[in-house]
N, C-alpha and C positions, 0 to 999 in steps of 0.2 A: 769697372762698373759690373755688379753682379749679374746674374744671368735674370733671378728674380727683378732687379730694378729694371731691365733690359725692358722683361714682358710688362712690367707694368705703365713704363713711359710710352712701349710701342704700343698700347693699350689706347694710351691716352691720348698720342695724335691721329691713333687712326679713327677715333672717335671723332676729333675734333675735325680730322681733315674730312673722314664720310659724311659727317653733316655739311659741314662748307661745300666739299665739291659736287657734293648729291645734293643738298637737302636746297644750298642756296644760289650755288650757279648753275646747276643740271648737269652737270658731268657726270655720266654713270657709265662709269670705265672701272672695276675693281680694279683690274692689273697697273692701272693709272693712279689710281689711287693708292695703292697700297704701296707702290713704289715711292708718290711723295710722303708718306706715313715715313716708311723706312728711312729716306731722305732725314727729315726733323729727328728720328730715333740715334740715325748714325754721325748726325751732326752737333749732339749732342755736347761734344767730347774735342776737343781742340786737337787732337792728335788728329782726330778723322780731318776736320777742316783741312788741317797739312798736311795730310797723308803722302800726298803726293811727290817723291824725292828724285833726287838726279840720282846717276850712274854714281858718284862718288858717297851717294848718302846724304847730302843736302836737302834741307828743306826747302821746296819750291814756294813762295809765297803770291809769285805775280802772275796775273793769266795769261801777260806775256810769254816767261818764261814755261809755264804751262804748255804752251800751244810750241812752242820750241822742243820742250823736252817732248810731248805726242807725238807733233811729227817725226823724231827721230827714230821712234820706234817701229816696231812689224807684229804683224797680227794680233794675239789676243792682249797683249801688252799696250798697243798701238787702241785697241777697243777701248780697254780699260781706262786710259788717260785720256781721252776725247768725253768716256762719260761722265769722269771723275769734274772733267771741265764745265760741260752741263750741269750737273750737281752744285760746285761752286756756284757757278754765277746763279744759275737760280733760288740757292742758297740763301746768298747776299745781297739781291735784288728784290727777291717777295720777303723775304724775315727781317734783315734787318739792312731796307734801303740806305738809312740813315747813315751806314757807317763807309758807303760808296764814296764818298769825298774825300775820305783819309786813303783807301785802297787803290781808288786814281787819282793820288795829289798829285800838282805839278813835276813834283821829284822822283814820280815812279814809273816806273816803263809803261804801265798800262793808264796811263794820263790818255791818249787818246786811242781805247778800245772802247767800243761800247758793248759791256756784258752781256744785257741781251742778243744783242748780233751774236756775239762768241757762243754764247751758251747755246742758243737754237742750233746753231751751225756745228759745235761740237755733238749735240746730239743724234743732228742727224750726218753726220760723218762715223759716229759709231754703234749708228744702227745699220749702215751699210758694211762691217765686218762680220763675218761669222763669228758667235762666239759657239764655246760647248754649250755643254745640254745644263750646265749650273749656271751661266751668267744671264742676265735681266735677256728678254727677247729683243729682237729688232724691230719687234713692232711697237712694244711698249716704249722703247727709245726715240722710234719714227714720231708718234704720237706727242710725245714730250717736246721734241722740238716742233709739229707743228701747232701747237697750243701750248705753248713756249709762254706767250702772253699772259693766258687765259689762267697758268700756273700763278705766275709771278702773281697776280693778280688774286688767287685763292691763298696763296701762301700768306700772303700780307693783311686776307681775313683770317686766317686761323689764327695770325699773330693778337691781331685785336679783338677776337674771343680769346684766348688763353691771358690775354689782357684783364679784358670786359671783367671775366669769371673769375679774377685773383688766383688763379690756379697754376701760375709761372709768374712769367712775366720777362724783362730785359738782361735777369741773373740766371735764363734758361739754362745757357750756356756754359758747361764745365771746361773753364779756362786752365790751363795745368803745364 
């Protein structure tokens, strides 16, 4: 993705997300908000959705295996995977709930997690690490998890304005 499409999508949900989080549930948190902007900008792209690999280079798909591969790890590596898991589930839970059935079917390790639990919990386990002076803060993290709800819950209006408005829609997503 160009750098130009980059600004103009992030453009576009931080538009979508400052009206929703400000305009219509009262969240006025820029750094809360621009994180979930970034969020929808870098989820874009199905590589980001998977980003997350093992030691041998495998794609992780499960938030099981997720929370196995984080705890393995140590310091900012050990950060990164606990936010990366946040991100996920609030992902998949405010955007696009609907597709929860198939990512916990019976057949799947995470048949009995519940995302939300995970995702709050992963967020706020890696706002408890220090990161350096370039990763998201630990308050903006803190915050995500405790309004953890309150996200999912704005994430899933923004989906039905970019709905409403014809301006995306369910083929947001670059599958690749």
């Amino acid at each position: 993705m160009t750098s130009d499409r980059s600004d103009v999508l992030w453009r576009y949900f931080a538009g979508l997300t400052e009206q929703t989080f400000e305009g219509e549930l009262g969240i006025v948190d820029p750094p809360l908000v621009d994180y979930v902007s970034g969020l929808l900008t870098r989820f874009i792209r199905t590589e980001t959705v998977y980003r997350l690999r093992s030691p041998s280079g495998g794609r992780i798909s499960g938030v099981a295996d997720m929370l196995t591969e984080a705890n393995a790890r140590v310091g900012e590596a050990r950060r990164e995977a606990h936010r990366f898991i946040g991100d996920f589930t609030l992902f998949w839970t405010g955007v696009y709930p609907e597709a929860l059935s198939a990512l916990q079917s019976e057949t799947r390790k995470d048949h009995l997690l519940d995302y939300r639990a995970e995702g709050k919990r992963a967020y706020h386990v890696a706002s408890q690490i220090p990161g350096n002076e370039e990763t998201i803060a630990g308050e903006v993290l803190e915050r995500l998890s405790a309004q953890y709800e309150l996200c999912v819950y704005g994430l899933g209006e923004v989906r039905r304005e970019w709905e409403r408005t014809g301006d995306g829609g369910a083929g947001l997503i670059c599958f690749q």
